[in-house]
PyMOL Python script that loads the backbone (N, CA, C, O; Angstrom):
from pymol import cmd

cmd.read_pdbstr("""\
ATOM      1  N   UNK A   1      97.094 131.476 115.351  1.00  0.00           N
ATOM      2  CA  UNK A   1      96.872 130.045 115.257  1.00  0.00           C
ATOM      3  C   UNK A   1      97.076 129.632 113.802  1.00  0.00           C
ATOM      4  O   UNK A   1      96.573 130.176 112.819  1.00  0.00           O
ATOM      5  N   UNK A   2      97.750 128.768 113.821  1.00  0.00           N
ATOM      6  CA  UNK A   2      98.179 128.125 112.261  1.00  0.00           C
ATOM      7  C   UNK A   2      97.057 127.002 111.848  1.00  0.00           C
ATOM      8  O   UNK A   2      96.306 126.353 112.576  1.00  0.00           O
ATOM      9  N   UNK A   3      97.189 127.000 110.600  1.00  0.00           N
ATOM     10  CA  UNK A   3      96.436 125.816 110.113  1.00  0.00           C
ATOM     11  C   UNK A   3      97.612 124.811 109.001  1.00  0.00           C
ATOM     12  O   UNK A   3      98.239 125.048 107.968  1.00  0.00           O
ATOM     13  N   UNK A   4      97.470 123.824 109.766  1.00  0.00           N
ATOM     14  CA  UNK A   4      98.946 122.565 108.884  1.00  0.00           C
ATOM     15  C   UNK A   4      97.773 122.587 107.833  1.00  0.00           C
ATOM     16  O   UNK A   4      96.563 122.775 107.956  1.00  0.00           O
ATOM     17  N   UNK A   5      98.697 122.291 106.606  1.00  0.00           N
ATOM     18  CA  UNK A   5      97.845 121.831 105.112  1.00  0.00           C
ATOM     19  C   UNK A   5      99.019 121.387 104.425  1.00  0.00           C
ATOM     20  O   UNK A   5     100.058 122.030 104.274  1.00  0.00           O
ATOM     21  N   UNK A   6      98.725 120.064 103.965  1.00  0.00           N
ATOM     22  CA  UNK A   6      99.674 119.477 102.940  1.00  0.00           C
ATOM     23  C   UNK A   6      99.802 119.894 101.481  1.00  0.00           C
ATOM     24  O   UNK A   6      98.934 120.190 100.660  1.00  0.00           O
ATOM     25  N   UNK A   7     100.974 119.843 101.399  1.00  0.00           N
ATOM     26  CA  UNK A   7     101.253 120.537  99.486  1.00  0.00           C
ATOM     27  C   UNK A   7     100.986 119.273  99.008  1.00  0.00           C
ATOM     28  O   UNK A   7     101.659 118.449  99.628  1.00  0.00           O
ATOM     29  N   UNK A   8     100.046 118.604  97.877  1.00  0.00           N
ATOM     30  CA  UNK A   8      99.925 117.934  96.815  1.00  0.00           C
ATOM     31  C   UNK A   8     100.527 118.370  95.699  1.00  0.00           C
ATOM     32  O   UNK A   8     100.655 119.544  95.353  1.00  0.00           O
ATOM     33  N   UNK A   9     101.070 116.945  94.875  1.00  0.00           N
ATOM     34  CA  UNK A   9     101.521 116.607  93.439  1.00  0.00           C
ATOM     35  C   UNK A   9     100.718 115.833  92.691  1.00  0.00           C
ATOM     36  O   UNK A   9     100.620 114.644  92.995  1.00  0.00           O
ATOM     37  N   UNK A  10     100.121 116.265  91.769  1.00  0.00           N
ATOM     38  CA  UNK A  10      99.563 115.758  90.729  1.00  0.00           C
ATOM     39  C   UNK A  10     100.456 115.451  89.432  1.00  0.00           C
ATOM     40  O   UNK A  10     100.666 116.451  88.746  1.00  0.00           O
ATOM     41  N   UNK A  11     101.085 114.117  88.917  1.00  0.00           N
ATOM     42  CA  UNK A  11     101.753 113.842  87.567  1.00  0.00           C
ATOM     43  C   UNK A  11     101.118 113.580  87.342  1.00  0.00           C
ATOM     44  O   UNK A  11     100.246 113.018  88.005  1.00  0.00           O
ATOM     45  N   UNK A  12     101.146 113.803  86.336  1.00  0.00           N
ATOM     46  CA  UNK A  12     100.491 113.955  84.855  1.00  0.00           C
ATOM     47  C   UNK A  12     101.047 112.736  83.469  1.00  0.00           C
ATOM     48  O   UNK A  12     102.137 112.168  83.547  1.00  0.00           O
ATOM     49  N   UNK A  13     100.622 112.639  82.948  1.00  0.00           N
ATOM     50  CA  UNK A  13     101.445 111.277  82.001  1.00  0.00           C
ATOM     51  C   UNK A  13     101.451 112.386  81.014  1.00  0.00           C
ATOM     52  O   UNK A  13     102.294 112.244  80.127  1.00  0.00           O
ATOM     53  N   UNK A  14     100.730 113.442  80.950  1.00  0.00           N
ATOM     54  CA  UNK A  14     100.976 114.317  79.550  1.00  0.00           C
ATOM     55  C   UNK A  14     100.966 115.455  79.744  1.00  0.00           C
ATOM     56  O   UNK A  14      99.793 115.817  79.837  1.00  0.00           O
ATOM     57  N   UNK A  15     101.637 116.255  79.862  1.00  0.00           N
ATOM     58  CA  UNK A  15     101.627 117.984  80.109  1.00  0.00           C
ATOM     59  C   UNK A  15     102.204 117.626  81.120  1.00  0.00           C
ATOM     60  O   UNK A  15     102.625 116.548  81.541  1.00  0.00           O
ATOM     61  N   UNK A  16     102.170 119.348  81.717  1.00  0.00           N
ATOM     62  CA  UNK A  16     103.341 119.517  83.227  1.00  0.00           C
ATOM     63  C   UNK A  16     102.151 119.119  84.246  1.00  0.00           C
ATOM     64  O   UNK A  16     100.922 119.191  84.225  1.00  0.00           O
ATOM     65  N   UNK A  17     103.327 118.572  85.326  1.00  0.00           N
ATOM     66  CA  UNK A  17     103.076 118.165  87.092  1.00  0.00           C
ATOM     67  C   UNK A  17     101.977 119.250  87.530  1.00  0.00           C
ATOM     68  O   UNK A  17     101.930 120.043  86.589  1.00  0.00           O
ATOM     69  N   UNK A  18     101.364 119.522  88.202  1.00  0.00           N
ATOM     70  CA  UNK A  18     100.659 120.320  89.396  1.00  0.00           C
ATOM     71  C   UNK A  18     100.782 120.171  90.291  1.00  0.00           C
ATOM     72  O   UNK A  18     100.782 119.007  90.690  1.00  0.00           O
ATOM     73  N   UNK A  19     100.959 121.187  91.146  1.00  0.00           N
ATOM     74  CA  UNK A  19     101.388 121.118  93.039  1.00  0.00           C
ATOM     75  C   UNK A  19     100.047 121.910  93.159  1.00  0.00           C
ATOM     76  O   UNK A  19      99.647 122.670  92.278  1.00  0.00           O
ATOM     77  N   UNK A  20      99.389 121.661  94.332  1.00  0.00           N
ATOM     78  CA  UNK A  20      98.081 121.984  94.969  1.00  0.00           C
ATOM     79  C   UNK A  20      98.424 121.962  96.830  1.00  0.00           C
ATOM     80  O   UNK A  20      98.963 121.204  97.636  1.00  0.00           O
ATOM     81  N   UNK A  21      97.690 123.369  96.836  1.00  0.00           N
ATOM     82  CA  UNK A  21      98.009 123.774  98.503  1.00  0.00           C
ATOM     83  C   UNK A  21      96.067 124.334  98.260  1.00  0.00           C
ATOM     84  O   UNK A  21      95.734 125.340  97.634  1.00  0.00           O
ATOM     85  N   UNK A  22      95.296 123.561  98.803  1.00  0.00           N
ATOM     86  CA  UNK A  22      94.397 123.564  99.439  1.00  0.00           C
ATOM     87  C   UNK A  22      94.139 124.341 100.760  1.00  0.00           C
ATOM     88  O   UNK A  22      94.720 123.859 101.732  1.00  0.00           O
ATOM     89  N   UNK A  23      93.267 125.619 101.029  1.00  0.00           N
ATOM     90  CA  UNK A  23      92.920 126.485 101.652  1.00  0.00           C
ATOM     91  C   UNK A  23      91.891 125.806 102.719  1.00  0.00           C
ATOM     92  O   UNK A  23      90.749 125.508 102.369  1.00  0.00           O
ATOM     93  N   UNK A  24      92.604 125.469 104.700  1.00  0.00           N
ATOM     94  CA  UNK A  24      90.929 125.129 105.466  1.00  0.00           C
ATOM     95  C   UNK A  24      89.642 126.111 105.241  1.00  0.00           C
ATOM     96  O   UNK A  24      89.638 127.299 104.918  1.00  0.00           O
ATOM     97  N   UNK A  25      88.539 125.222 105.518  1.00  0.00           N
ATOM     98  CA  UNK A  25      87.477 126.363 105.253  1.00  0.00           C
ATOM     99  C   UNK A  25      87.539 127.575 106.223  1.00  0.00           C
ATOM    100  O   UNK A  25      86.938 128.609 105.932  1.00  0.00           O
ATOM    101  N   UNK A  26      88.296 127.459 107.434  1.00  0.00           N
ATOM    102  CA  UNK A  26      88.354 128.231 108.513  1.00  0.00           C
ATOM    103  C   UNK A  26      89.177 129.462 107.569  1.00  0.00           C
ATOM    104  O   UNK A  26      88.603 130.551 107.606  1.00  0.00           O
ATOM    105  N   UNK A  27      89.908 129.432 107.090  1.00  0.00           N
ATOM    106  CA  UNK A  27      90.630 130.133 106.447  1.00  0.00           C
ATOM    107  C   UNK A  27      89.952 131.316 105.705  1.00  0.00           C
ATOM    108  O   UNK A  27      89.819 132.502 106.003  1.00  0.00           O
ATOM    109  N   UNK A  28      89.422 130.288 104.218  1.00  0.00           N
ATOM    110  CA  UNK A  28      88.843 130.998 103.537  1.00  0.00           C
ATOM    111  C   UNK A  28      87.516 131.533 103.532  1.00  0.00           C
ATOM    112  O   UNK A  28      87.100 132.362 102.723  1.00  0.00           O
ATOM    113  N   UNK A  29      86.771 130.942 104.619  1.00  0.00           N
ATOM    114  CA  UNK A  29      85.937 131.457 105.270  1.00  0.00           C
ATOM    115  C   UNK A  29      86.156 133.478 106.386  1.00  0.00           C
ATOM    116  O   UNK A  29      85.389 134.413 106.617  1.00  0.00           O
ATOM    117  N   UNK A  30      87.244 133.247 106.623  1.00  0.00           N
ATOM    118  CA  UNK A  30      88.070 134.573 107.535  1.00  0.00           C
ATOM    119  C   UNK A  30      88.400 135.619 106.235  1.00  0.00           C
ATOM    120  O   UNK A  30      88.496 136.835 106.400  1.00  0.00           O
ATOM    121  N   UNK A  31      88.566 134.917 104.842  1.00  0.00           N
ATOM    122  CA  UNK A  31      89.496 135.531 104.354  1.00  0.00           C
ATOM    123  C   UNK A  31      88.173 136.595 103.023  1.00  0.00           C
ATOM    124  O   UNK A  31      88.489 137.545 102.306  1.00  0.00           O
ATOM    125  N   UNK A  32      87.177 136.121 103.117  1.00  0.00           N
ATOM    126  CA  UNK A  32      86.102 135.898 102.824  1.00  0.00           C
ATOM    127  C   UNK A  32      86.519 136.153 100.946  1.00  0.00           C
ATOM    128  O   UNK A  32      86.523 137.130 100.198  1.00  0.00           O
ATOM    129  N   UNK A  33      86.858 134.539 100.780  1.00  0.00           N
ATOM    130  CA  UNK A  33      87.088 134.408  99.279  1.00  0.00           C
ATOM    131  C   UNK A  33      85.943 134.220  98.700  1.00  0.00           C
ATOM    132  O   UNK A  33      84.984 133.696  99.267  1.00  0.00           O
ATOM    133  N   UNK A  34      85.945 134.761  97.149  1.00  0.00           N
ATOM    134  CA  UNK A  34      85.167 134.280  96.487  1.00  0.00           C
ATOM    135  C   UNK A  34      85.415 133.095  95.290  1.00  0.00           C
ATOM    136  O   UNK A  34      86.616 132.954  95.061  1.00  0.00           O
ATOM    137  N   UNK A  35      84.492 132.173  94.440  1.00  0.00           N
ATOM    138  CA  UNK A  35      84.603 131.101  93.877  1.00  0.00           C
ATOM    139  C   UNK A  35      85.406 131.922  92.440  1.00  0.00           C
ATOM    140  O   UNK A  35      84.688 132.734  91.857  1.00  0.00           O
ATOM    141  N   UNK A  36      86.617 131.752  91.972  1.00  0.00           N
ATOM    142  CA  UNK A  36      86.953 132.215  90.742  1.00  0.00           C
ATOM    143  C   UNK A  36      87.682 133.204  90.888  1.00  0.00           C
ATOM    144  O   UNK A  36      88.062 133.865  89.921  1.00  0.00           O
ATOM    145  N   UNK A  37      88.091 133.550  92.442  1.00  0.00           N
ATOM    146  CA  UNK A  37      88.511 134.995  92.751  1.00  0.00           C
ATOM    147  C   UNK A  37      90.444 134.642  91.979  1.00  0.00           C
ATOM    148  O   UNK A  37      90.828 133.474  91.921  1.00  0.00           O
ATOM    149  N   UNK A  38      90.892 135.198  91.744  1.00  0.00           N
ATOM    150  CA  UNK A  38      91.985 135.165  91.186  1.00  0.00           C
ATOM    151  C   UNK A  38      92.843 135.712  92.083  1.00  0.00           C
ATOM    152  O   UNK A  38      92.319 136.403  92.956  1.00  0.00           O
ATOM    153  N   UNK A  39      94.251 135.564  92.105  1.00  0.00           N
ATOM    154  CA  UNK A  39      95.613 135.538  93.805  1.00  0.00           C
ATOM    155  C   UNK A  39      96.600 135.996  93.175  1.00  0.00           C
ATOM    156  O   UNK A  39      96.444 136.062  91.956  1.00  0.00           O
ATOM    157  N   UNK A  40      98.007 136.494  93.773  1.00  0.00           N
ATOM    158  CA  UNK A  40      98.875 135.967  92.989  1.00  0.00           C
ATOM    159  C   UNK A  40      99.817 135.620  94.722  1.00  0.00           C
ATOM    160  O   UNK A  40      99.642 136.094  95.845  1.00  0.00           O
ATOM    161  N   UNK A  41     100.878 134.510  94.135  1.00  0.00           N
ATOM    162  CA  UNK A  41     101.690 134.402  94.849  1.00  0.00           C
ATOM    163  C   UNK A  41     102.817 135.198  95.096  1.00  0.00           C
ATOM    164  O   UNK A  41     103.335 135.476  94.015  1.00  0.00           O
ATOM    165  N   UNK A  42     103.454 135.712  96.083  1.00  0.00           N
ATOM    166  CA  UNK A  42     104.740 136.411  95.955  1.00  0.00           C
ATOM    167  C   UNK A  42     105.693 135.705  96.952  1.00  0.00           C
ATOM    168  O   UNK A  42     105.267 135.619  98.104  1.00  0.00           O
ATOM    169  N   UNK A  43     106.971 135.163  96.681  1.00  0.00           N
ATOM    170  CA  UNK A  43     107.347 134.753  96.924  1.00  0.00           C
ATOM    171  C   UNK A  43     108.895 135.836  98.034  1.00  0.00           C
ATOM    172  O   UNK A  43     109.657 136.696  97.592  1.00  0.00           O
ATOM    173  N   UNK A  44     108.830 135.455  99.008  1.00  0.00           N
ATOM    174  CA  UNK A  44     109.428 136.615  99.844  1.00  0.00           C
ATOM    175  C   UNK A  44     111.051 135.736 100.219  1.00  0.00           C
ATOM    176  O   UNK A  44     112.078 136.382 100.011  1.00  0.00           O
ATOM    177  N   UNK A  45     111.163 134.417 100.711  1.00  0.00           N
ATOM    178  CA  UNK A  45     112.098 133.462 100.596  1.00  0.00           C
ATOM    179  C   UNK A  45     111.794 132.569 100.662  1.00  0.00           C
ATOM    180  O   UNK A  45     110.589 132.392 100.840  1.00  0.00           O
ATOM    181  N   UNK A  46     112.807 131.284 100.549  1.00  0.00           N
ATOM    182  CA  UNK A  46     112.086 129.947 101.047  1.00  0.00           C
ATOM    183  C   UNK A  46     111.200 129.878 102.240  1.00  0.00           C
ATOM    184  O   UNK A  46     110.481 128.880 102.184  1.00  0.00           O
ATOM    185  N   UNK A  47     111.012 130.602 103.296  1.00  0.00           N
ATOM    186  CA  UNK A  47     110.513 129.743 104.472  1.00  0.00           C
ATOM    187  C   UNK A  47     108.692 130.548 104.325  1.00  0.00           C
ATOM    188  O   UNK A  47     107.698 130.037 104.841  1.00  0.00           O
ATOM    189  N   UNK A  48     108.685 131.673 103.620  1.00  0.00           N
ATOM    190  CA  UNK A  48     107.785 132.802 103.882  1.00  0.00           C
ATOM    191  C   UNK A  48     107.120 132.944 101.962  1.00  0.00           C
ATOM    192  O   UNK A  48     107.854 133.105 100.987  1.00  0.00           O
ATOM    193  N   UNK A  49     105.784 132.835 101.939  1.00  0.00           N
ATOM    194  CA  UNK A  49     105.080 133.097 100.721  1.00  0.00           C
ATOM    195  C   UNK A  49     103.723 133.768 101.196  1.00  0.00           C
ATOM    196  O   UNK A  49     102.784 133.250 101.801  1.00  0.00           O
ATOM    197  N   UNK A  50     103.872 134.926 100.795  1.00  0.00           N
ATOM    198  CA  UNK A  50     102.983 135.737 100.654  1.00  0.00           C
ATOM    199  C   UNK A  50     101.876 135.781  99.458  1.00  0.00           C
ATOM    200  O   UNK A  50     102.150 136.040  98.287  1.00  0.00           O
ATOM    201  N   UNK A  51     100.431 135.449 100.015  1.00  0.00           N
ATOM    202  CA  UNK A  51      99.188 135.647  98.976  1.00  0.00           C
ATOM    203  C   UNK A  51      98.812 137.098  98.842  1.00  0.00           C
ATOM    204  O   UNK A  51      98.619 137.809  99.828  1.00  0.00           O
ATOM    205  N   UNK A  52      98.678 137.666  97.173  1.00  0.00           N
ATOM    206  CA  UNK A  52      98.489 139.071  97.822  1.00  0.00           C
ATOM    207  C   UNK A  52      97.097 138.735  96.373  1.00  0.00           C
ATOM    208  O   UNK A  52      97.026 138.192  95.270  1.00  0.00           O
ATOM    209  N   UNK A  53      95.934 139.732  97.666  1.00  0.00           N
ATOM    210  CA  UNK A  53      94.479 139.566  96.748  1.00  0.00           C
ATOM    211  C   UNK A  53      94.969 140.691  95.575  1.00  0.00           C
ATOM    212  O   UNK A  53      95.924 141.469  95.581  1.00  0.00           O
ATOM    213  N   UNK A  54      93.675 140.394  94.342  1.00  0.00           N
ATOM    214  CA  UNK A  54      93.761 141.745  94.073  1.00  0.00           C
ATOM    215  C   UNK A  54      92.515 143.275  94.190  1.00  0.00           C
ATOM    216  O   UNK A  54      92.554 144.502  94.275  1.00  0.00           O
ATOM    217  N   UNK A  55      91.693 142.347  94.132  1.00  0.00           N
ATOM    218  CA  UNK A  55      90.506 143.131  94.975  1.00  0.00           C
ATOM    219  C   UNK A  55      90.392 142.750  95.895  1.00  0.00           C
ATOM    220  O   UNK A  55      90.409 141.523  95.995  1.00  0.00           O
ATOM    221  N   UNK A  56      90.204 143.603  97.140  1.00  0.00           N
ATOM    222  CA  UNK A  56      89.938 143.544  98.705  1.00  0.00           C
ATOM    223  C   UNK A  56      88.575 143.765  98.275  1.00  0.00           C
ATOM    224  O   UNK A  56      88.171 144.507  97.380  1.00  0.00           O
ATOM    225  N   UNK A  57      87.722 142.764  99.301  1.00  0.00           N
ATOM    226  CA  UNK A  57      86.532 143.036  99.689  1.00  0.00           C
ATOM    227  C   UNK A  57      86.549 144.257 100.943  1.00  0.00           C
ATOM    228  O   UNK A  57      87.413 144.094 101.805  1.00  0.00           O
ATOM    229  N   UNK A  58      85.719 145.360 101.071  1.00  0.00           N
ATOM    230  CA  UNK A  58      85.487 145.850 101.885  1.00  0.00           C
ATOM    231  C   UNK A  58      85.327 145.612 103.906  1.00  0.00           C
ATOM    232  O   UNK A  58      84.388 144.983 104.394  1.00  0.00           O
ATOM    233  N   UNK A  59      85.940 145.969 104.373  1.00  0.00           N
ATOM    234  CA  UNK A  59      85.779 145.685 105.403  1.00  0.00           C
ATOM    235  C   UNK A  59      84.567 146.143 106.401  1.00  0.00           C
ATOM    236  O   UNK A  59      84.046 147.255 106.482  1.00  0.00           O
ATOM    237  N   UNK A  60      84.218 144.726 107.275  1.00  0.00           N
ATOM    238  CA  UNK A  60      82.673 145.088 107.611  1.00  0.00           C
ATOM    239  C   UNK A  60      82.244 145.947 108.608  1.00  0.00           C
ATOM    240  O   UNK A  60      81.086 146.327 108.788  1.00  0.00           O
ATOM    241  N   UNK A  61      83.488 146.313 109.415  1.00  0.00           N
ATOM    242  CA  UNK A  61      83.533 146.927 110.678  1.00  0.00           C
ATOM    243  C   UNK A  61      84.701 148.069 110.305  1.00  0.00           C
ATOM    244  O   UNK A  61      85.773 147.873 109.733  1.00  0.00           O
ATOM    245  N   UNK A  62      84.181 149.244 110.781  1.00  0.00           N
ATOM    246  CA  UNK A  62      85.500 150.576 110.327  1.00  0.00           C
ATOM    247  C   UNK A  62      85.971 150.658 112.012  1.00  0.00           C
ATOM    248  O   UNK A  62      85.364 150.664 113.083  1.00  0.00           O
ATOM    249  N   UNK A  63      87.496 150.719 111.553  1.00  0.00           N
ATOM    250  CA  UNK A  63      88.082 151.055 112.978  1.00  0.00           C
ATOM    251  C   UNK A  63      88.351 152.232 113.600  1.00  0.00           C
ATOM    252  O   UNK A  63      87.703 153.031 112.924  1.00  0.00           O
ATOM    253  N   UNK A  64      88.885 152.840 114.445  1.00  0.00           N
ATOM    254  CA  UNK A  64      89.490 154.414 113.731  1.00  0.00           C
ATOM    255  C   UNK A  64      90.781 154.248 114.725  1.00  0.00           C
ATOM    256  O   UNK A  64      90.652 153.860 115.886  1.00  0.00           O
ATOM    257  N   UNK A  65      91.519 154.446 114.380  1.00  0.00           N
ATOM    258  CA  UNK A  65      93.084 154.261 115.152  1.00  0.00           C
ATOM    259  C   UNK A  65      93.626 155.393 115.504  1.00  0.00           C
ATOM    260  O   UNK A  65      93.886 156.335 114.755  1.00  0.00           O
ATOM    261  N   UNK A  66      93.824 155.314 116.765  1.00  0.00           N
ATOM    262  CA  UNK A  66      94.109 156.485 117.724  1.00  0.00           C
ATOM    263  C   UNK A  66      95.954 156.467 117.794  1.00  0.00           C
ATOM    264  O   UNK A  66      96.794 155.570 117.862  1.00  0.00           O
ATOM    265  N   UNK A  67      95.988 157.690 117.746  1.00  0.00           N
ATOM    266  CA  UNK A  67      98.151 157.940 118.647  1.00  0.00           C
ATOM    267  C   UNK A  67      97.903 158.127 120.216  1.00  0.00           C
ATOM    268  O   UNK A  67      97.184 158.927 120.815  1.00  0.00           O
ATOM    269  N   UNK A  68      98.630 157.256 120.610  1.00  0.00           N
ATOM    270  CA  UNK A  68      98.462 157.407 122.125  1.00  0.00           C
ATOM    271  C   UNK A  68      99.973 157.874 122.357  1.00  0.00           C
ATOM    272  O   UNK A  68     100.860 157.285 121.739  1.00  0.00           O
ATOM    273  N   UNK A  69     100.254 158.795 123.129  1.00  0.00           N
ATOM    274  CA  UNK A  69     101.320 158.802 123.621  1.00  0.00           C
ATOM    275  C   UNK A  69     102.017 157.819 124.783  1.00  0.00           C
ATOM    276  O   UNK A  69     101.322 157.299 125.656  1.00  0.00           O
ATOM    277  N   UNK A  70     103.233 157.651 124.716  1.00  0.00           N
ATOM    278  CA  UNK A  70     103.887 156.553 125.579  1.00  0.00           C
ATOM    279  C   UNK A  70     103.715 157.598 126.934  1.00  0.00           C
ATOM    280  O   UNK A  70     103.490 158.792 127.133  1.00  0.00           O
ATOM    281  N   UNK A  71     103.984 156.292 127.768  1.00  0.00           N
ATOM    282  CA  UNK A  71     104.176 157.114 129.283  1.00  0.00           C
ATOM    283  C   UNK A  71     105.443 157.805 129.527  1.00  0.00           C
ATOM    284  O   UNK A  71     105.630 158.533 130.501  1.00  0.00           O
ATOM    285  N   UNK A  72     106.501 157.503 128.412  1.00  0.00           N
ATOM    286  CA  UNK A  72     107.702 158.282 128.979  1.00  0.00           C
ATOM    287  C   UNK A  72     107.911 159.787 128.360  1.00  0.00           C
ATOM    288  O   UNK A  72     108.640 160.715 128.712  1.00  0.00           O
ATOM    289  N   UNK A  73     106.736 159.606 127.028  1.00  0.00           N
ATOM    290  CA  UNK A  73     107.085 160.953 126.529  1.00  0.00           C
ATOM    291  C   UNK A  73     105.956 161.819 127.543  1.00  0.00           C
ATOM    292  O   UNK A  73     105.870 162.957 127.081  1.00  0.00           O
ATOM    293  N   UNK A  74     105.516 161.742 128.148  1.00  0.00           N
ATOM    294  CA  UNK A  74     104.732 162.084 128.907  1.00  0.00           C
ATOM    295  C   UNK A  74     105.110 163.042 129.890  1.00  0.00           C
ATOM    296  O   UNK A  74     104.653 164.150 130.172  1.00  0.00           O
ATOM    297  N   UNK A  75     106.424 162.094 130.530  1.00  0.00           N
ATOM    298  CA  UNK A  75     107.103 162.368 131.460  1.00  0.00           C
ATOM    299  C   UNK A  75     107.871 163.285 131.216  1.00  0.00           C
ATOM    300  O   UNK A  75     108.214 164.023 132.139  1.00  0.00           O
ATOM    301  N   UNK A  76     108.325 163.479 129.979  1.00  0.00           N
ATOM    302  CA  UNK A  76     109.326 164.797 128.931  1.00  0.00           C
ATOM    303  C   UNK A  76     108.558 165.668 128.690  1.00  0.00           C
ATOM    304  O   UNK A  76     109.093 166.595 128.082  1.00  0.00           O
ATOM    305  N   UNK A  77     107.087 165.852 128.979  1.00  0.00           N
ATOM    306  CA  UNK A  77     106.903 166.901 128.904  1.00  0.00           C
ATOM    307  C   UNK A  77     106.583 167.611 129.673  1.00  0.00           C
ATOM    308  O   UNK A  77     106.422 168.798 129.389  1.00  0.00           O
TER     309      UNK A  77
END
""", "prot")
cmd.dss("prot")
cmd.show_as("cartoon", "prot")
cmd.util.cbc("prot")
cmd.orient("prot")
């Protein structure tokens, strides 16, 4: 599920422009940011921009991920 968010421009009469992309709380609430936390952008092409943290908060739930075999290798053996 996407969340639409408008890019803002801020001019400036003195110094450079600012563009502002504002995060829903649904978001950064999921994403569990903190106030001051620092991002960087990476830019992958026009259509696709990737946020990459630089400290991960810990995750609250451990998973453990299993290999399942397919049903056809199954059948090969």
């Amino acid at each position: 599920m996407g969340h639409p968010t408008k890019v803002q421009l801020i001019q400036r009469k003195t110094g450079p422009d600012q563009w502002y992309i504002n995060f829903p709380t649904a978001v950064a609430n999921a994403m569990e940011f903190d106030k001051g936390e620092t991002v960087e952008w990476v830019i992958e092409d026009k259509a696709n921009v990737v946020l990459h943290r630089q400290h991960v908060p810990p995750s609250p739930v451990t998973v453990k991920k299993t290999l399942r075999r397919s049903s056809v290798e199954s059948k090969d053996s």
